[in-house]
C-alpha positions in Angstrom: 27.3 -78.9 -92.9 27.5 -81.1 -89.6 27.8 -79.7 -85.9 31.3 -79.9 -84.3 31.3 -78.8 -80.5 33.4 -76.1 -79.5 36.4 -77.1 -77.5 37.1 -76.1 -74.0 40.2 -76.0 -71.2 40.5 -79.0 -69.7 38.8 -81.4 -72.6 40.8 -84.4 -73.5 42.6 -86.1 -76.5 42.5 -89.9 -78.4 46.2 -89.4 -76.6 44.9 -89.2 -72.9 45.8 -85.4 -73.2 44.3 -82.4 -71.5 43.8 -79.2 -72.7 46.0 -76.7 -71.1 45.6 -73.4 -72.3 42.3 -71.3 -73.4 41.4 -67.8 -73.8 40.6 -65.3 -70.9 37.9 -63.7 -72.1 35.2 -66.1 -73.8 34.0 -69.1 -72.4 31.2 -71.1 -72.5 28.7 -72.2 -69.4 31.8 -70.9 -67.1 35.1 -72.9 -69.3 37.5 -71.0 -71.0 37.2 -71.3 -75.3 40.1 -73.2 -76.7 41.4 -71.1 -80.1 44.2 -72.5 -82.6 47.8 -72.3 -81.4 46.2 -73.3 -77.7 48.5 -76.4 -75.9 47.5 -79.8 -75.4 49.3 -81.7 -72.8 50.2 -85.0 -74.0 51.5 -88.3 -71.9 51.4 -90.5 -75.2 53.6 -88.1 -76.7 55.6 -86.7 -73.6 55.3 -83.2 -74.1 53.1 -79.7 -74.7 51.5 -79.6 -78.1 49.8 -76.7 -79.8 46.3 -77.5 -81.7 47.0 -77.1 -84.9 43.5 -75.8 -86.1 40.2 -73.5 -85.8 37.0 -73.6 -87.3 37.0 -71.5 -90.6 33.6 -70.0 -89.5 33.7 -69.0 -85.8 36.5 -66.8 -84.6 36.8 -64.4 -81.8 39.3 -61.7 -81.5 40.7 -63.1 -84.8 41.5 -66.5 -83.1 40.2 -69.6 -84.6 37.7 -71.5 -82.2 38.7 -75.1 -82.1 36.3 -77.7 -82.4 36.3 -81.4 -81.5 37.6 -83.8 -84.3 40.5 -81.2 -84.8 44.4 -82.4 -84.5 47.2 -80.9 -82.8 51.2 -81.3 -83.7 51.9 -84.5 -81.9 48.7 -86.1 -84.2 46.4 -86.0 -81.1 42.1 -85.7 -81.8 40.2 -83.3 -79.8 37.3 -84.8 -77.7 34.8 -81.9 -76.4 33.2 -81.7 -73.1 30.2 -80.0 -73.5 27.6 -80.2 -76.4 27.3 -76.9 -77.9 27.7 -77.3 -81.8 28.5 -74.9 -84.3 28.1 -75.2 -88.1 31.3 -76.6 -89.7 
């Protein structure tokens, strides 16, 4: 299995995008957790996008955690931050 860090509010995209939206109540050193169904802004795309996936093996609250690598709807990659890595 390879390490895929976690993503957080305000990592980027392959599109130029940010990420907009997180959960409250988990974060890592002090950022908010990005889950699936989070939004993505996007200026390649011109609009809010949703990520469109979660690791199958971390969850919290029932929410997938995304990880970098992962896709939203307008096609986008997620790029992470930070360098924590889970098991994928």
């Amino acid at each position: 299995m390879a390490g895929k860090q976690v993503i957080c509010l305000g990592d980027t995209t392959d599109h130029g995008g940010v990420v907009i939206s997180a959960l409250d109540n988990y974060n890592i050193n002090g950022r908010p957790v990005a889950t699936e169904g989070d939004s993505v802004s996007c200026p390649k795309c011109k609009g809010v996008f949703q990520i469109t996936s979660g690791s199958s093996l971390m969850t919290f609250q029932g929410k997938k955690i995304a990880l970098e690598g992962m896709k939203t709807t307008c096609g986008a990659t997620l790029i992470a931050s930070q360098s924590l890595m889970v098991s994928e």
